[in-house]
N, CA, C and O atoms as a printed pandas DataFrame, in Angstrom:
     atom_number atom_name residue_name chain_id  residue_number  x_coord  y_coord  z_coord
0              1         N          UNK        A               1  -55.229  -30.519  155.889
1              2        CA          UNK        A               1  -55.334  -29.189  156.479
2              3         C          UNK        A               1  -54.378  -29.133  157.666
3              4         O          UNK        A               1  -54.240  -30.191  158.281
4              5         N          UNK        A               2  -53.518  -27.790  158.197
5              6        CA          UNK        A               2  -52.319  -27.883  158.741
6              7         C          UNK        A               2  -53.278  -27.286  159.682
7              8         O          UNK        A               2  -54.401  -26.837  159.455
8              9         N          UNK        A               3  -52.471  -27.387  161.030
9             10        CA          UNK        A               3  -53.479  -26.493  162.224
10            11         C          UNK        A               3  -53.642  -25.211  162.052
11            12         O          UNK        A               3  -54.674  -24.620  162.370
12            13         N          UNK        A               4  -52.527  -24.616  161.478
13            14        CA          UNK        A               4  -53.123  -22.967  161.369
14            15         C          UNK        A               4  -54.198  -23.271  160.172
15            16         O          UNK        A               4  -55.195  -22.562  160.305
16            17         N          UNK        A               5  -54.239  -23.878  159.381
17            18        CA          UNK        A               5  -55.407  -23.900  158.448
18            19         C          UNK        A               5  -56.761  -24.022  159.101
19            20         O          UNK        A               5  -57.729  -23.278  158.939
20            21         N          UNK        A               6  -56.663  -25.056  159.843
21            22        CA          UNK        A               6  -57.629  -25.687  161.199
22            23         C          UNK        A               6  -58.084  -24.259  161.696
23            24         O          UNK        A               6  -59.226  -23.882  161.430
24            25         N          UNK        A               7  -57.348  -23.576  162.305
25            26        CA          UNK        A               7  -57.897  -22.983  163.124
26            27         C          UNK        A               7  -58.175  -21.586  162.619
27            28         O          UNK        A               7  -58.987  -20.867  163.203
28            29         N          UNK        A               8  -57.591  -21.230  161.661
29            30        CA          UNK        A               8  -58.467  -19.873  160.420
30            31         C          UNK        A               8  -59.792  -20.439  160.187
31            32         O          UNK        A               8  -60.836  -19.801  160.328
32            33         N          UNK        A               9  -59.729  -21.412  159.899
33            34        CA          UNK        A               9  -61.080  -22.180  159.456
34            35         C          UNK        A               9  -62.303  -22.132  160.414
35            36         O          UNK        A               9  -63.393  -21.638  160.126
36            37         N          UNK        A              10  -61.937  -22.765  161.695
37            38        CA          UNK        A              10  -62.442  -22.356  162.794
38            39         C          UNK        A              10  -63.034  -20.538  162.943
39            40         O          UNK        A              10  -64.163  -20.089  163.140
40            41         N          UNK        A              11  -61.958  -19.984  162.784
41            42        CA          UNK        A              11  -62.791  -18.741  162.936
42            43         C          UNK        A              11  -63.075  -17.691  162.071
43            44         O          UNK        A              11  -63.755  -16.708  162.367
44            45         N          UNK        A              12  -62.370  -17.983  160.640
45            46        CA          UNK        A              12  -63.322  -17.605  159.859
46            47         C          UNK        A              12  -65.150  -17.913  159.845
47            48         O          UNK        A              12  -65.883  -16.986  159.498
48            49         N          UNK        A              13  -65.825  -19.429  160.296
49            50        CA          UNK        A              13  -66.774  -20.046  160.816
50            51         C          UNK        A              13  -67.524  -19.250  161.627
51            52         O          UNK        A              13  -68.635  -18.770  161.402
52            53         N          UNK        A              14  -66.596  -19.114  162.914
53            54        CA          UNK        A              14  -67.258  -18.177  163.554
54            55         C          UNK        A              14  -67.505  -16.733  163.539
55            56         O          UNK        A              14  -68.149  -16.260  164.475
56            57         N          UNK        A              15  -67.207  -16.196  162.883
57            58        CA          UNK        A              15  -67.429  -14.682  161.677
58            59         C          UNK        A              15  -68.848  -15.029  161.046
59            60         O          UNK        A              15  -69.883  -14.379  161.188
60            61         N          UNK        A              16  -68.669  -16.167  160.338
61            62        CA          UNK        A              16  -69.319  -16.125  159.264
62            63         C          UNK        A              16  -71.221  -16.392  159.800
63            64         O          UNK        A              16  -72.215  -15.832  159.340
64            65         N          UNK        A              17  -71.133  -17.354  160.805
65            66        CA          UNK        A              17  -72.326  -17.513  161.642
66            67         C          UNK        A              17  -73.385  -16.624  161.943
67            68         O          UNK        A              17  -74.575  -16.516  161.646
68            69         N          UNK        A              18  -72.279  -15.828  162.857
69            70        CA          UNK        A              18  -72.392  -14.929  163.629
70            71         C          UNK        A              18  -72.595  -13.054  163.211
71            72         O          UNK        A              18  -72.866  -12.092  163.930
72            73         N          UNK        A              19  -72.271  -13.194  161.515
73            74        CA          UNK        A              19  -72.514  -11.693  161.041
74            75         C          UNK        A              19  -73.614  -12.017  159.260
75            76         O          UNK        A              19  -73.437  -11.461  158.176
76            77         N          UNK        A              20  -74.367  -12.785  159.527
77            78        CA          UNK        A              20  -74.807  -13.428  158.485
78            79         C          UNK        A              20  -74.659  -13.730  157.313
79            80         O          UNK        A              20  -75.174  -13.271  156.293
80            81         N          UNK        A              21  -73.846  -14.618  157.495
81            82        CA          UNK        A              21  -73.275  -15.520  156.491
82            83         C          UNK        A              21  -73.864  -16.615  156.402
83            84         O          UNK        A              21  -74.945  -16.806  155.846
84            85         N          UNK        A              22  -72.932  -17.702  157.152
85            86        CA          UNK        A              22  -73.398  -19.203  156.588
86            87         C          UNK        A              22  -74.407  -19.553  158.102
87            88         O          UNK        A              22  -74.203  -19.061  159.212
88            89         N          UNK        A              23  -75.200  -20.264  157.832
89            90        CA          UNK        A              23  -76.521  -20.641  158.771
90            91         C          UNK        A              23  -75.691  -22.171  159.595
91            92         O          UNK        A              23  -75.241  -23.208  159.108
92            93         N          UNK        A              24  -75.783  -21.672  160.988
93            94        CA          UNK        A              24  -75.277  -22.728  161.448
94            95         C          UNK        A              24  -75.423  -24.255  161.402
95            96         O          UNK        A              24  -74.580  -25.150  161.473
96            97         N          UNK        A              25  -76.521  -24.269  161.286
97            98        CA          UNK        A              25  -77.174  -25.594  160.389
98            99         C          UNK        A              25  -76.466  -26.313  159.877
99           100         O          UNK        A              25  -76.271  -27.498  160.147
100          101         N          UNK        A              26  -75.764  -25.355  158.678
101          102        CA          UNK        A              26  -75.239  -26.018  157.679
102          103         C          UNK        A              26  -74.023  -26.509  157.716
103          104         O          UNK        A              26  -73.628  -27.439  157.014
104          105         N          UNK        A              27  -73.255  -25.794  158.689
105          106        CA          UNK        A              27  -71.711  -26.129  158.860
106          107         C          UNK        A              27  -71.375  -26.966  160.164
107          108         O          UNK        A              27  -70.329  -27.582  160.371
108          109         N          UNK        A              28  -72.952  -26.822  161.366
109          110        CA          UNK        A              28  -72.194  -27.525  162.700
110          111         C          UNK        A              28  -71.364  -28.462  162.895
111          112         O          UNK        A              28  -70.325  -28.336  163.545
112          113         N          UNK        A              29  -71.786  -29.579  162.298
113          114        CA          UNK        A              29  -70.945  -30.837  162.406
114          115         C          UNK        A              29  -69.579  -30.599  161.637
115          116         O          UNK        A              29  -68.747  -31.408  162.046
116          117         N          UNK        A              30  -69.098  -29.805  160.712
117          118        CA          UNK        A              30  -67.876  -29.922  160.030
118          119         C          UNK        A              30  -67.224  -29.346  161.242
119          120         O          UNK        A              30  -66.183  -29.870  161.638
120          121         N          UNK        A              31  -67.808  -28.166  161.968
121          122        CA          UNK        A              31  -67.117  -27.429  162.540
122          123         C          UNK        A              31  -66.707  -27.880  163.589
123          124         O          UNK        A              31  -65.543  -27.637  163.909
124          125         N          UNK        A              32  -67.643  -28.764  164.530
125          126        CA          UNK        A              32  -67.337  -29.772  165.838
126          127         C          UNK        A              32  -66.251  -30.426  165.158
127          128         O          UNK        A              32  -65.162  -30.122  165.645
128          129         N          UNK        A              33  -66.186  -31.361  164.028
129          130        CA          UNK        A              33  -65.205  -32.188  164.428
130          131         C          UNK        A              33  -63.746  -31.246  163.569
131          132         O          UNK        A              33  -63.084  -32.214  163.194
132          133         N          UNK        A              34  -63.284  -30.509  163.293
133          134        CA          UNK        A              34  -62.565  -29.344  163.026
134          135         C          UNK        A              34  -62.363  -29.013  164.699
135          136         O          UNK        A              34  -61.350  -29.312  165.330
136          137         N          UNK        A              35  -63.038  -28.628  165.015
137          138        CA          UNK        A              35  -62.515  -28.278  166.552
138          139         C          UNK        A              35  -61.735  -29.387  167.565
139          140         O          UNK        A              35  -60.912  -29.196  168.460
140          141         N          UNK        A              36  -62.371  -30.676  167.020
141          142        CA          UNK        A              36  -62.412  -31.722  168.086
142          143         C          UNK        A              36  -60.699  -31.611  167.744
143          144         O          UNK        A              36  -59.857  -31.116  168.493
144          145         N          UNK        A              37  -60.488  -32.161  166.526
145          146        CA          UNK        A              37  -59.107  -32.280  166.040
146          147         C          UNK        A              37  -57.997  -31.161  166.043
147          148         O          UNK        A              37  -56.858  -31.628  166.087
148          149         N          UNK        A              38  -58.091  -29.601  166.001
149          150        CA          UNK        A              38  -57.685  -28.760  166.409
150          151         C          UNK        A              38  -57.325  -29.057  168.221
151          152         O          UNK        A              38  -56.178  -28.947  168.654
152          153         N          UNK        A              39  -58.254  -29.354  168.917
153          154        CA          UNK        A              39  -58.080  -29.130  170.871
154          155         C          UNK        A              39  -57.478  -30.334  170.382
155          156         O          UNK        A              39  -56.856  -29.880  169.421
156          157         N          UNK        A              40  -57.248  -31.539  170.396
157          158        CA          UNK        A              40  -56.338  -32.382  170.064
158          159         C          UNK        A              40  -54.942  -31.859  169.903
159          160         O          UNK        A              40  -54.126  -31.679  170.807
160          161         N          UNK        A              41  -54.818  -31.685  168.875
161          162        CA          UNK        A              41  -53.605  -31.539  168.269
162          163         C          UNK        A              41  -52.935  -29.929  169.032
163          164         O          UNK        A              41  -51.723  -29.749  169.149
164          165         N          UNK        A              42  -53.664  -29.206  169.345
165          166        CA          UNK        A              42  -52.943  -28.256  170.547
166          167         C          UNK        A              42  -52.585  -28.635  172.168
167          168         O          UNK        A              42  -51.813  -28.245  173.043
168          169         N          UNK        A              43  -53.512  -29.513  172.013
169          170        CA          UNK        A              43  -52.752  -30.267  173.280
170          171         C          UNK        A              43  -51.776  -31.264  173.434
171          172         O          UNK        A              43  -51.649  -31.748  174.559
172          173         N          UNK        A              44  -51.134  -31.622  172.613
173          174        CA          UNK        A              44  -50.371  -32.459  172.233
174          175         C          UNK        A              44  -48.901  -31.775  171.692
175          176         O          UNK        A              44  -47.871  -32.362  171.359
176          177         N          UNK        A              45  -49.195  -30.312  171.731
177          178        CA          UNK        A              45  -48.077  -29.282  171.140
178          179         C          UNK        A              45  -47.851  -28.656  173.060
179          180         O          UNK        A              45  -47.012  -27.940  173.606
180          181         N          UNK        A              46  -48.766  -29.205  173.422
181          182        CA          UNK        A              46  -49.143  -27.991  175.365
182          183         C          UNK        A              46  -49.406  -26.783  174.851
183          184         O          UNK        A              46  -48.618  -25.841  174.927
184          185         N          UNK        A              47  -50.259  -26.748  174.429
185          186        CA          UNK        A              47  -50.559  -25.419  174.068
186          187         C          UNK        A              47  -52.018  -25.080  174.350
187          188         O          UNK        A              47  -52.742  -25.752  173.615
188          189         N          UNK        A              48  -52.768  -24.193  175.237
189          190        CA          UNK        A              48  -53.612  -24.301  175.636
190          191         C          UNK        A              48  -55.184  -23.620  174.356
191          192         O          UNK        A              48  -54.957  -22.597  173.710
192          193         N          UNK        A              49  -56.340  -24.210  174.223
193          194        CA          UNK        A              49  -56.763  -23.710  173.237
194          195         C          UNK        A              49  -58.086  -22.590  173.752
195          196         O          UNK        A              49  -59.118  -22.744  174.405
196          197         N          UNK        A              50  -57.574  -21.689  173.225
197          198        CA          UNK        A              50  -58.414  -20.305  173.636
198          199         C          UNK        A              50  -60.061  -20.360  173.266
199          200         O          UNK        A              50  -60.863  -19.706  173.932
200          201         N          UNK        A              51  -60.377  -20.999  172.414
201          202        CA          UNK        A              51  -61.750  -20.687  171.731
202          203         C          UNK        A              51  -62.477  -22.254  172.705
203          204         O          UNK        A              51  -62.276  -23.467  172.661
204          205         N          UNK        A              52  -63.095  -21.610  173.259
205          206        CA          UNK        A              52  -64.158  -22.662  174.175
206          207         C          UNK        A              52  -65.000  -22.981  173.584
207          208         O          UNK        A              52  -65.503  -24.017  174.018
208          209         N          UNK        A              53  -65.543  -22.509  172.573
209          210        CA          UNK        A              53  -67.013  -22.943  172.130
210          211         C          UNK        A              53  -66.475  -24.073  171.019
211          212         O          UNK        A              53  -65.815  -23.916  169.992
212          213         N          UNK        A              54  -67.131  -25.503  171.759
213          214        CA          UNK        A              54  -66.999  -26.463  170.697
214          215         C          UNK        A              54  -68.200  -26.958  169.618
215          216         O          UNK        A              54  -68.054  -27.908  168.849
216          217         N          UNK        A              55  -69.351  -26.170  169.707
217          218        CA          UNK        A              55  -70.087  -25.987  169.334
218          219         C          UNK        A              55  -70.353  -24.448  168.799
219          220         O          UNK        A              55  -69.895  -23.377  169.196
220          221         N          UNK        A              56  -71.392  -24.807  167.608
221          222        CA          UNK        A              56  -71.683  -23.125  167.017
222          223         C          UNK        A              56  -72.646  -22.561  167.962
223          224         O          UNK        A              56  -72.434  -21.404  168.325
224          225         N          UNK        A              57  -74.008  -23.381  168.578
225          226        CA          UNK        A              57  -74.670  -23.243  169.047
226          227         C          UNK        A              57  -74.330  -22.439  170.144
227          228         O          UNK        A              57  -74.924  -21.367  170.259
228          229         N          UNK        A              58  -73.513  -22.748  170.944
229          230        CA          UNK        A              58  -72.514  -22.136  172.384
230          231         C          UNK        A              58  -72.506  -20.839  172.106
231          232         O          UNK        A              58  -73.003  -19.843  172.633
232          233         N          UNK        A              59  -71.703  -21.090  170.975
233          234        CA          UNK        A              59  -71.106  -19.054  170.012
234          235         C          UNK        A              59  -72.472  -18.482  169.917
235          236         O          UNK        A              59  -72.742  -17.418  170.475
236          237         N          UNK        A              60  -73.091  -18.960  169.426
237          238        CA          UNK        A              60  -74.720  -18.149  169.403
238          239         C          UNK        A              60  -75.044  -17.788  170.362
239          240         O          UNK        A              60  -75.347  -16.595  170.326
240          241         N          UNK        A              61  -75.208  -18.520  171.856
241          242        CA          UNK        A              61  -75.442  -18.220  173.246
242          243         C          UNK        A              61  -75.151  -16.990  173.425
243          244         O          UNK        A              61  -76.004  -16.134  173.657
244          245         N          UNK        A              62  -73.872  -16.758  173.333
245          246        CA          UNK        A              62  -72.486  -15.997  173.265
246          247         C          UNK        A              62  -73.118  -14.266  172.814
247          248         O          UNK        A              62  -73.476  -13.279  173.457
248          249         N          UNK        A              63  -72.977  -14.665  171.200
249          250        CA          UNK        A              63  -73.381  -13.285  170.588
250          251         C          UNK        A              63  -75.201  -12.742  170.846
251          252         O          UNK        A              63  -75.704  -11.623  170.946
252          253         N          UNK        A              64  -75.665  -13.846  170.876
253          254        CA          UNK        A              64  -77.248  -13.355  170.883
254          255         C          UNK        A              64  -77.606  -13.187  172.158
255          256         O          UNK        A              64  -78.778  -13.455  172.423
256          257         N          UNK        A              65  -76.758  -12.731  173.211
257          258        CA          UNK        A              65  -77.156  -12.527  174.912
258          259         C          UNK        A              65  -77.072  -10.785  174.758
259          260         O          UNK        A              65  -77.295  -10.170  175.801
260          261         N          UNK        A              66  -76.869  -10.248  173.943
261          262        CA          UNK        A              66  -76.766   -8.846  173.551
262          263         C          UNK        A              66  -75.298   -8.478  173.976
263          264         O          UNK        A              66  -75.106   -7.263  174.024
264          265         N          UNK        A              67  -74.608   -8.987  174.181
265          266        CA          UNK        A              67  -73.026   -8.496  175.111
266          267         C          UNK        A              67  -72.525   -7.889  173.588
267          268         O          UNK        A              67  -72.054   -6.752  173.596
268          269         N          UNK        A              68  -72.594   -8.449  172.583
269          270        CA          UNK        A              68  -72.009   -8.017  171.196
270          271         C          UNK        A              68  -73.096   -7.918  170.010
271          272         O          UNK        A              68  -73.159   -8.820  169.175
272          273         N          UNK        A              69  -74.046   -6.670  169.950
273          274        CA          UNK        A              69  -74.800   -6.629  169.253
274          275         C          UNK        A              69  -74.609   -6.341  167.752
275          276         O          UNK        A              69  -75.507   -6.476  166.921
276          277         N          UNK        A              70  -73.417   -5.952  167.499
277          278        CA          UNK        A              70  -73.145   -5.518  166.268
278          279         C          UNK        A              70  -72.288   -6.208  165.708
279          280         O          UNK        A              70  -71.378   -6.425  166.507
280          281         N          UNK        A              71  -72.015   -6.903  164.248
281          282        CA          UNK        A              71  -71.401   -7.389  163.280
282          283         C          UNK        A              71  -69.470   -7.151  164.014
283          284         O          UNK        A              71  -68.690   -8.061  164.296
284          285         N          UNK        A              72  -69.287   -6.011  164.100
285          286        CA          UNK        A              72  -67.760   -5.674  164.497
286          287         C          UNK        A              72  -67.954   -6.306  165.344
287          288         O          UNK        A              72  -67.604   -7.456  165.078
288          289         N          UNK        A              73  -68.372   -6.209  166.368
289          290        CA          UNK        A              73  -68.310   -6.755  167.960
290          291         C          UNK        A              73  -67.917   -7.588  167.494
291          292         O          UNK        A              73  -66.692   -7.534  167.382
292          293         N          UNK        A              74  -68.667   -9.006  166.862
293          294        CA          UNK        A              74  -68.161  -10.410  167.600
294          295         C          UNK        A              74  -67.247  -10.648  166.336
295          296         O          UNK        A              74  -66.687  -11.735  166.476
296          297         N          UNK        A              75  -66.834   -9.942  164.974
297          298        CA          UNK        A              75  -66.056   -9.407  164.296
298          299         C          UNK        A              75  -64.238   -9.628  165.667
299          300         O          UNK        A              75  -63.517  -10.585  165.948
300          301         N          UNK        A              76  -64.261   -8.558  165.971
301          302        CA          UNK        A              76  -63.363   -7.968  166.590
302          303         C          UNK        A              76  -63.123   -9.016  168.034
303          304         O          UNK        A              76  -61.965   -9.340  168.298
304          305         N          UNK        A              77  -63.999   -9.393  168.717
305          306        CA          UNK        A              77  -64.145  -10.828  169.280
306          307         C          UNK        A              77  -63.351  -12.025  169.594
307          308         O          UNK        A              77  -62.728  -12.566  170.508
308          309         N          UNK        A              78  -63.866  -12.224  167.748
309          310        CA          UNK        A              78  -63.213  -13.630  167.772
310          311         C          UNK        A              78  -61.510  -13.210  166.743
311          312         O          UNK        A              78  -60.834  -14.220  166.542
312          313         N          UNK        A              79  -61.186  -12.493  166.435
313          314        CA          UNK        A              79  -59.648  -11.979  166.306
314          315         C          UNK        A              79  -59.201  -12.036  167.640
315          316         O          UNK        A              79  -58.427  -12.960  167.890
316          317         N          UNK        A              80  -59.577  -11.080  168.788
317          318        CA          UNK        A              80  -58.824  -10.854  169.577
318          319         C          UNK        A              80  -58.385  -12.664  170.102
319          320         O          UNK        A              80  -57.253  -13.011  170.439
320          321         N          UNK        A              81  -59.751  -13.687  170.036
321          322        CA          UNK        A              81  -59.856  -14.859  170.561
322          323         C          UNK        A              81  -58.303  -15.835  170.278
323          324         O          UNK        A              81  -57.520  -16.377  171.057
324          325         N          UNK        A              82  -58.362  -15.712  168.703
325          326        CA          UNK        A              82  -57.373  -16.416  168.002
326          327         C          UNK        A              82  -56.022  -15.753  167.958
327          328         O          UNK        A              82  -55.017  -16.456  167.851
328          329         N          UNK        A              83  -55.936  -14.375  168.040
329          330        CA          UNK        A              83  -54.996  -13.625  167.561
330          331         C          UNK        A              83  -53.443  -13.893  168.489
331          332         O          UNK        A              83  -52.367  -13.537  168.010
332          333         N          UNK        A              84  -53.510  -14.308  169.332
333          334        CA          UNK        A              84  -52.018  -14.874  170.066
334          335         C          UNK        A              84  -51.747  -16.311  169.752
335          336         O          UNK        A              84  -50.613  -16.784  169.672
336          337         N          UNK        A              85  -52.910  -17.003  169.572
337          338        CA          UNK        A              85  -52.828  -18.370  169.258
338          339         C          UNK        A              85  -51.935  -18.195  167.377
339          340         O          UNK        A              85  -50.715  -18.345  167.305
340          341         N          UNK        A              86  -52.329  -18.049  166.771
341          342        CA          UNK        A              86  -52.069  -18.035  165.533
342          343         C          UNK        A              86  -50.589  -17.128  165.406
343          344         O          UNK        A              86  -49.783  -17.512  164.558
344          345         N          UNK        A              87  -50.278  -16.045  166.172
345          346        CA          UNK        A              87  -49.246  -15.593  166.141
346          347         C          UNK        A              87  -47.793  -16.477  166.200
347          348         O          UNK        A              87  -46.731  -16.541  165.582
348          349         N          UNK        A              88  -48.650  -17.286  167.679
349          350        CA          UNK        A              88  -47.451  -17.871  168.041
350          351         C          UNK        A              88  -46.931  -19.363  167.408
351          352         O          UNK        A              88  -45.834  -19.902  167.552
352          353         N          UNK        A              89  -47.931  -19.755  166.774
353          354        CA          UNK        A              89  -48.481  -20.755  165.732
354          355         C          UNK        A              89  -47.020  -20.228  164.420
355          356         O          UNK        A              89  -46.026  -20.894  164.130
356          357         N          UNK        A              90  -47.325  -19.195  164.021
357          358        CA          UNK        A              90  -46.806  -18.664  162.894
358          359         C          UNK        A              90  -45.550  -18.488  162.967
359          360         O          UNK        A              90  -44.913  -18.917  162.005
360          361         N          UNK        A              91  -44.803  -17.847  164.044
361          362        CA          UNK        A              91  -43.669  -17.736  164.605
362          363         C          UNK        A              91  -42.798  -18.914  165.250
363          364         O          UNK        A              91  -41.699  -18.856  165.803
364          365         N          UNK        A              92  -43.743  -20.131  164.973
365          366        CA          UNK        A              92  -42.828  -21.188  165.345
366          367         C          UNK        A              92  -42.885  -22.322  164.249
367          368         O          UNK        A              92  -42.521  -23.481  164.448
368          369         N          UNK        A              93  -43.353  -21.868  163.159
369          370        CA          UNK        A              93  -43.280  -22.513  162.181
370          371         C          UNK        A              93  -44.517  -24.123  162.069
371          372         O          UNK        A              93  -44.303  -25.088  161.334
372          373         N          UNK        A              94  -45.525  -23.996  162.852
373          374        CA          UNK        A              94  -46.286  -24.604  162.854
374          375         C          UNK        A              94  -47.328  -24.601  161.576
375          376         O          UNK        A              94  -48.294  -25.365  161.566
């Protein structure tokens, strides 16, 4: 898996959690160490990594404090989260 793969993956994940999809349960641990290796490997490019939550649990904190009660919200969220990261990812041939 290439880092932009890594990190679609990553937040496709967090979509999927978070608008009921997949039960965090089931994916935490793939997703920690997916992350672990993603903040790795962006730091090693200096590239700083936008998505803080290294855990799903965190992201839950996150959406279930009411700040984003609706499906779009944390929808729209976690795009805006990734959306320069992956741009610039894409544009440099990463």
């Amino acid at each position: 898996m290439d880092l932009i793969e890594k990190i679609n993956y990553l937040k496709n994940i967090m979509i999927a959690v978070s608008t009921g999809g997949q039960r965090i349960q089931d994916v935490n641990d793939d997703y920690k160490k997916i992350y672990t290796a993603t903040s790795i490997e962006l730091k090693k490019n200096g590239i700083k990594n936008p998505n803080t939550y290294s855990d799903l649990w965190e992201w839950y904190g996150k959406w279930s404090s009411g700040e984003m009660p609706q499906y779009r919200d944390r929808r729209a969220y976690i795009i805006e989260v990734f959306k320069d990261l992956l741009n610039q990812l894409e544009n440099s041939g990463n």
